[in-house]
C-alpha positions in Angstrom: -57.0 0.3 -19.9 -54.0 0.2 -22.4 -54.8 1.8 -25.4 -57.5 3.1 -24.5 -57.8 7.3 -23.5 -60.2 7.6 -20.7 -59.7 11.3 -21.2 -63.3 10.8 -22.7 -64.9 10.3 -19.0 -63.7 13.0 -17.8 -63.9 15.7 -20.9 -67.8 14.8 -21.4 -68.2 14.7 -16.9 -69.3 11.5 -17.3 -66.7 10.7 -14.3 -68.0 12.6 -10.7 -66.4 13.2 -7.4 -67.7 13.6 -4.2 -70.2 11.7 -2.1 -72.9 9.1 -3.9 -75.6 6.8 -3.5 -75.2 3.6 -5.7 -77.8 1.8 -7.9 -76.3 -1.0 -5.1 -77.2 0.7 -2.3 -73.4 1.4 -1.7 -72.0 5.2 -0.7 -68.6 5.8 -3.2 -66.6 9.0 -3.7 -66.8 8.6 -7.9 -69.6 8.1 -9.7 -69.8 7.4 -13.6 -73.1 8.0 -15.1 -72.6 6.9 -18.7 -75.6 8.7 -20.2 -73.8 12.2 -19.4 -71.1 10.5 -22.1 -73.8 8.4 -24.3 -76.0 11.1 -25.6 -73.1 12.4 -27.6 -73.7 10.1 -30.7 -69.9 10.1 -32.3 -68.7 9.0 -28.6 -71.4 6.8 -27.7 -70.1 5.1 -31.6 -66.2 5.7 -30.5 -67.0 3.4 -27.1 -69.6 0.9 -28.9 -66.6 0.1 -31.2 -63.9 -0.5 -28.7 -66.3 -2.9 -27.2 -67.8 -4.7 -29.9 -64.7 -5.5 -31.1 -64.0 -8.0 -28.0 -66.9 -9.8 -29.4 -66.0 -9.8 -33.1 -65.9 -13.2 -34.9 -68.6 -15.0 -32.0 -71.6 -14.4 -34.7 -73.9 -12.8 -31.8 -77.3 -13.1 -32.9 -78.7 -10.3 -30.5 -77.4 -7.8 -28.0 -79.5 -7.6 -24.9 -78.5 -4.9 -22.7 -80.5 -3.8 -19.5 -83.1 -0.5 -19.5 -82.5 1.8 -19.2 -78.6 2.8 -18.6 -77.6 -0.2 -21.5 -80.0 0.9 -24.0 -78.0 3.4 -26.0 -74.9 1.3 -25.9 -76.9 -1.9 -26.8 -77.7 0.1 -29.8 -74.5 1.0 -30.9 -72.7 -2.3 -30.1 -75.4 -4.2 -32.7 -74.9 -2.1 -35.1 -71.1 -2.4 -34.6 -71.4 -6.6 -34.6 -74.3 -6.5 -37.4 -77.1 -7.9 -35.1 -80.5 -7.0 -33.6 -80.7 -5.1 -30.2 -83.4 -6.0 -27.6 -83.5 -5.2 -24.0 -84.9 -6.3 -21.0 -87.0 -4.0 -18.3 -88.2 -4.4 -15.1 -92.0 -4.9 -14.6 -93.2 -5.5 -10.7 -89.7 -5.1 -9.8 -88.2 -8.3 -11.9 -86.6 -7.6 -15.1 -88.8 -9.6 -18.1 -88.7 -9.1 -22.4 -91.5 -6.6 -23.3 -93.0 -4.5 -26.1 -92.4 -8.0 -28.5 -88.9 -8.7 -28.0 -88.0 -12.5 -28.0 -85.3 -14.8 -27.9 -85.6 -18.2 -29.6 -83.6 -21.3 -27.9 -80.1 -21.7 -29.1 -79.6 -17.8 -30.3 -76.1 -16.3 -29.2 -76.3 -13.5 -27.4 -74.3 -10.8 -25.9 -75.4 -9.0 -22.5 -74.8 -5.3 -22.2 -74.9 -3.2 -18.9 -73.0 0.4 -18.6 -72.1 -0.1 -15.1 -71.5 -3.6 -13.4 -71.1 -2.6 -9.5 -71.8 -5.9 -8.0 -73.0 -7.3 -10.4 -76.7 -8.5 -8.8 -78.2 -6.8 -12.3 -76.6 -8.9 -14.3 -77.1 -11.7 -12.8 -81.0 -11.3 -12.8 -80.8 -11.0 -16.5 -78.7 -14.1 -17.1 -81.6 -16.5 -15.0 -84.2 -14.5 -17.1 -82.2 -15.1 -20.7 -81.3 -18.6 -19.3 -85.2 -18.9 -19.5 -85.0 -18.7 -23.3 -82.6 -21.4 -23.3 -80.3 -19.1 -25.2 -76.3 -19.2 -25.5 -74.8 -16.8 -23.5 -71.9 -16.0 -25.3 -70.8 -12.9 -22.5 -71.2 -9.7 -20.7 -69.5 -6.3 -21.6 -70.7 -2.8 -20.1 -68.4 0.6 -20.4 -66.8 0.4 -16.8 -66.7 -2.8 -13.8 -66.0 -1.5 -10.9 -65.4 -3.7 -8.5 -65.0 -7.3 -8.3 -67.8 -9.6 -9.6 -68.2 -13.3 -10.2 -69.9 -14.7 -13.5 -69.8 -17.5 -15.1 -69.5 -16.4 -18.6 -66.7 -14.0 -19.9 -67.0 -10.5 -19.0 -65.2 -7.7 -21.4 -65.8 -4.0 -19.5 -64.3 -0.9 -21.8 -62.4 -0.1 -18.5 -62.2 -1.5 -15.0 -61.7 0.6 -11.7 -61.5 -0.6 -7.7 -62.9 2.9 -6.5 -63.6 1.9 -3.1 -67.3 1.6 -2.1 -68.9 1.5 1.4 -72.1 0.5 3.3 -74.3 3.3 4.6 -73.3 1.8 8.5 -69.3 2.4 7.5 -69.4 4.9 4.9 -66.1 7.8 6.1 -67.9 10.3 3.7 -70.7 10.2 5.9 -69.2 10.4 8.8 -67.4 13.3 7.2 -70.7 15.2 7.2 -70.0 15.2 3.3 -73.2 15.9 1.2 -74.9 12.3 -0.2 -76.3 12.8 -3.9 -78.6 10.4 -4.8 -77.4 8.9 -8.8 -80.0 8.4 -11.4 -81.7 10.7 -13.2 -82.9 13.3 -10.2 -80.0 14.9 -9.2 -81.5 15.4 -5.7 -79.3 15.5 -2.5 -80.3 14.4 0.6 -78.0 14.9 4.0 -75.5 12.4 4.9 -77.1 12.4 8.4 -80.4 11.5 7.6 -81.2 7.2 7.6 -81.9 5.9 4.4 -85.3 4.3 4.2 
């Protein structure tokens, strides 16, 4: 992204090669797990900035980012634009406002993801925010990669077309190249064995 240095991915290893599992159940040879670049606060600020500036001047009442990967940058964006952060969190497998968070009809909000794959996340979170009666104003997350279709404006820091595979096609499995599961165990399973 022009004027932008996406040295920072790569300096804090937030960027990864090799063989991964998606959130989406896709295979890729990159990875980008934001966390290994947001729990260094002055970053984690430096990015927050670059992003909440898209949004500048749309009076966004609250930033609602998705737990747990758009937490910390949900954070930093509101206190970039000067509003309250919430987030939403999945109970019995659909994502729902906990822990006294609420929305009142009519607020403007702002919906923060750190990585938008396909974009299925997102899109539960707009039907439950939708269920507030709340103005969408947009989406923004640190990296899209991919192509995904909303239908409210979506600002990513940085946008990549790393190609991405189903388990049935996937060349880095037929390579016999190691599958790492992403997320927070770094666990590796062999590219040979089925997916359950």
């Amino acid at each position: 992204m022009p004027g932008f240095d996406t040295k920072i991915f790569k300096q804090t290893g937030a960027l990864k090669e090799g063989h991964f599992l998606l959130a989406s159940g896709l295979h890729s040879g990159y990875y980008f797990q934001a966390q290994t670049l947001l729990k260094y606060p002055k970053k984690a600020s430096r990015v927050a900035k670059k992003l909440a500036k898209k949004w500048k001047g749309n009076s966004i009442d609250a930033a609602v980012s998705l737990a747990v990967g758009g937490i910390v940058l949900g954070q930093e964006i509101s206190r970039q634009l000067g509003c309250r952060h919430i987030f939403l969190e999945r109970k019995d497998e659909n994502f729902s406002l906990r822990r006294g968070f609420h929305i009142k009809p009519g607020e403007k909000v702002l919906i923060i993801e750190d990585v938008v794959t396909t974009g299925g996340s997102i899109k539960e979170a707009i039907d439950v925010i939708k269920g507030y009666d709340a103005d969408i104003i947009g989406i923004t997350s640190l990296l899209q990669r991919g192509e995904t279709d909303f239908d409210y404006p979506f600002q990513p820091l940085l946008k990549v077309n790393w190609p991405a595979y189903s388990p049935q096609d996937c060349p880095l499995c037929r390579d016999g190249i190691p599958l790492h599961i992403s997320g927070t165990k770094q666990s590796k399973i062999k590219s040979s064995e089925k997916l359950q």
